[in-house]
C-alpha positions as CSV (number, residue, x, y, z in Angstrom):
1,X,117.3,93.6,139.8
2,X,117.5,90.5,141.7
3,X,120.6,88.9,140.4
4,X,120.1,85.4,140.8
5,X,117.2,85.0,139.2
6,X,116.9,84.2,135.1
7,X,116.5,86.8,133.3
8,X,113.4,86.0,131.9
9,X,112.2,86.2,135.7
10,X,113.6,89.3,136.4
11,X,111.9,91.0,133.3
12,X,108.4,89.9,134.2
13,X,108.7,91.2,137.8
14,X,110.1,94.7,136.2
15,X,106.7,94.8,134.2
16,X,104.3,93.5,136.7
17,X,105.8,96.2,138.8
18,X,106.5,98.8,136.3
19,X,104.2,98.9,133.2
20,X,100.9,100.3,134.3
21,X,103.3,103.5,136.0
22,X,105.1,103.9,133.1
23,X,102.2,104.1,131.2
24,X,100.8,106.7,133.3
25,X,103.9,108.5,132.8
26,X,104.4,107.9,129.3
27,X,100.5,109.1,128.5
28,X,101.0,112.4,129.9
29,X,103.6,113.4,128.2
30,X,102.8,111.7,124.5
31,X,100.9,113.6,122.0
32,X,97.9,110.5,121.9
33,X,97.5,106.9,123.9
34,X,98.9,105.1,120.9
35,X,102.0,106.7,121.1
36,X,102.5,106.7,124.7
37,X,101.6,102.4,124.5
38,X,104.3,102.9,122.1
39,X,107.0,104.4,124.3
40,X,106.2,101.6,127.5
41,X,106.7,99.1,124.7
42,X,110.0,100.6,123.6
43,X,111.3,101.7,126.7
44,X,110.5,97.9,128.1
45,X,112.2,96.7,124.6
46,X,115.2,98.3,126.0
47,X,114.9,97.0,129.4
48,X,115.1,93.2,128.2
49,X,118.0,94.1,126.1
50,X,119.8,95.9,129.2
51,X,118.2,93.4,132.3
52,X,121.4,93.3,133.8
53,X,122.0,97.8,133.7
54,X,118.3,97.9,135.6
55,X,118.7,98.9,139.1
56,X,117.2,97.2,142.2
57,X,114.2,98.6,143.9
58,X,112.3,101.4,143.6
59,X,115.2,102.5,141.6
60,X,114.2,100.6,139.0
61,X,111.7,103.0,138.2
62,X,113.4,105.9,137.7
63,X,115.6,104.3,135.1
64,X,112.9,103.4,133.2
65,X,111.6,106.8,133.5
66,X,114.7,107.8,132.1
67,X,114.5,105.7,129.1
68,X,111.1,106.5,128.4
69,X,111.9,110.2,128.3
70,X,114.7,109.1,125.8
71,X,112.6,107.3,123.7
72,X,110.1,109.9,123.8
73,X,112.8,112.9,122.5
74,X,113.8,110.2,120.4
75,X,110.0,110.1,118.7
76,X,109.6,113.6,119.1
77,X,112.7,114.2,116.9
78,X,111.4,111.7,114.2
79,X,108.5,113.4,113.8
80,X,110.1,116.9,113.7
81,X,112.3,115.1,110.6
82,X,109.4,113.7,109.2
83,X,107.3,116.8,109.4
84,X,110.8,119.0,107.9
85,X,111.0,116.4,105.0
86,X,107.0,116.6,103.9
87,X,107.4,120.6,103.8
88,X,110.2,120.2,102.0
89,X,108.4,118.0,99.8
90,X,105.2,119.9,99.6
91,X,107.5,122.8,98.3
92,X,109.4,120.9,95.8
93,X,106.3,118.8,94.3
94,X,105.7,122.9,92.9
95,X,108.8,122.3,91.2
96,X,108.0,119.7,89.8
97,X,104.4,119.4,88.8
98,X,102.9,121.6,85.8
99,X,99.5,121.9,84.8
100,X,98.1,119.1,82.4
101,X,97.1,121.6,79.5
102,X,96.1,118.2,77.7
103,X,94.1,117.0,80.5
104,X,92.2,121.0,79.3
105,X,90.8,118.8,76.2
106,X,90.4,115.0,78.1
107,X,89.1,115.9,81.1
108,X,86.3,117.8,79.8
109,X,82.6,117.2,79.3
110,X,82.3,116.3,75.7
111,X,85.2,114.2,75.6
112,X,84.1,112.2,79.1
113,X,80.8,112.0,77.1
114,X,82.2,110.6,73.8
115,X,84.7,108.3,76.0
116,X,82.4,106.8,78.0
117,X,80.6,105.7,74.9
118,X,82.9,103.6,73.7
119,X,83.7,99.7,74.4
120,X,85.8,99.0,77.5
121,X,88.4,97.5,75.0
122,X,88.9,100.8,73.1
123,X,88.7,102.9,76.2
124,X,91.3,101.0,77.8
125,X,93.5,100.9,74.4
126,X,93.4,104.9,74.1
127,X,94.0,105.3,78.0
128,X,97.2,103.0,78.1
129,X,98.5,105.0,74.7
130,X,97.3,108.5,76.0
131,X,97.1,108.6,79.5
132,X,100.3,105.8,80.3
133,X,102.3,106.9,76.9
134,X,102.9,103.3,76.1
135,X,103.5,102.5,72.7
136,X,102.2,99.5,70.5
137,X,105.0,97.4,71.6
138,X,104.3,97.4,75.3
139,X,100.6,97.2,75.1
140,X,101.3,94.3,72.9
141,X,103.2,92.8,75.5
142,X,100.9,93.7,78.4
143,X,98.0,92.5,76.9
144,X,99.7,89.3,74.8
145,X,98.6,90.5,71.8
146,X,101.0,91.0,68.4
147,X,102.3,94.5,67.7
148,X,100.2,94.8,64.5
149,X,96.7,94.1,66.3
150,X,97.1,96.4,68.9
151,X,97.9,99.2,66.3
152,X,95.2,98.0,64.5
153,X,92.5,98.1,67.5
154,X,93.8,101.1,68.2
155,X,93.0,102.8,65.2
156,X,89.9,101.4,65.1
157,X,89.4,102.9,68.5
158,X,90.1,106.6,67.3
159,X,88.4,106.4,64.5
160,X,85.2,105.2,67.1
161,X,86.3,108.4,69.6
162,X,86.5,110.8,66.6
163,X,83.1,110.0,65.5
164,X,81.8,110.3,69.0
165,X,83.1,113.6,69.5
166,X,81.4,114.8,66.3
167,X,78.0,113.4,68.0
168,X,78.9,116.1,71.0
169,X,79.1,119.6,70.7
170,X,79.7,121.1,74.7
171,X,82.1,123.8,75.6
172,X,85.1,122.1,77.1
173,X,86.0,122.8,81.0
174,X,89.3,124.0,82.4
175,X,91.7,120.7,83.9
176,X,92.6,120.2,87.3
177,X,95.1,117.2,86.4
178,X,98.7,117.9,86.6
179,X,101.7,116.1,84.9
180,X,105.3,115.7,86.1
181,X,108.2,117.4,85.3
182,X,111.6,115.6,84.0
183,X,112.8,113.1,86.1
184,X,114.1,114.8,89.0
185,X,114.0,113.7,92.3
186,X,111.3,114.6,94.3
187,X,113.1,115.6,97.6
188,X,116.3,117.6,97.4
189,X,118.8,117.0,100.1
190,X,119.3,120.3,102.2
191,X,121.1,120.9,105.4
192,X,119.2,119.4,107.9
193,X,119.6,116.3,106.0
194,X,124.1,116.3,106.1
């Protein structure tokens, strides 16, 4: 590319000349127009890093065409890795998700009923001790209250759920939550990954 000019120079007059092609070229061979916007801003990426490897002339061109079909296997790989590693972890999350038999006994309509009856301060309480399995001690800290209130709010708060309960008499519904297994982690390598 014209040698003696800076290299700024030289880059604009390899876009002016090259960008709307490339485009062209990098839209019909990209899945959707973001991605193919992506691949002329990649490929040109590469040409301002490598100014002095682009040819003269209409040669110019074809080397970008080159790199944009690298770029473009390059994307087409990613995705083919990203799309390998969410099967893979659509699998494993079977592994490692049970059904919430508790959530059988929260999540149904007598117990919505009798919770949503209660004070925001109580609900909260019995969600972070329930739900979040935090004991006294950290909702004491979360909340900046002493150890000794929080269990005493708390009990308060059952004793205000259990008597709502025993104001509702419904049939209870089956849960849709789910809880997670032991710690394990939630992608296993395999061979595609070594």
């Amino acid at each position: 590319m014209g040698r003696a000019a800076a290299p700024e120079e030289q880059f604009e007059a390899l876009y002016r000349a090259n960008a709307r092609p490339l485009l062209g070229f990098a839209l019909r061979r990209a899945a959707r127009p973001e991605d193919a916007a992506d691949v002329v801003a990649e490929t040109m990426l590469v040409a301002w890093r490598r100014i002095e490897d682009v040819p003269d002339g209409d040669e110019a061109r074809l080397w970008l065409y080159g790199v944009a079909r690298h770029v473009l296997a390059n994307s087409r790989r990613s995705i083919r890795r990203r799309d390998r590693l969410g099967e893979r972890l659509r699998r494993d999350v079977g592994r490692l998700v049970d059904p919430d038999l508790a959530a059988g006994v929260t999540v149904s309509l007598e117990l919505r009923q009798a919770f949503a009856a209660l004070g925001a301060d109580d609900r909260e309480l019995l969600q972070l001790t329930a739900w979040e399995g935090l004991g006294a001690q950290e909702i004491a800290t979360m909340l900046g209250l002493s150890p000794v209130a929080v269990r005493s709010r708390l009990h308060r708060a059952r004793g205000r759920l259990r008597r709502e309960l025993e104001r509702h008499d419904m049939p209870r519904e089956p849960s849709p939550g789910h809880v997670l297994r032991d710690e394990q982690p939630l992608v296993r390598k395999t061979e595609d990954d070594r």
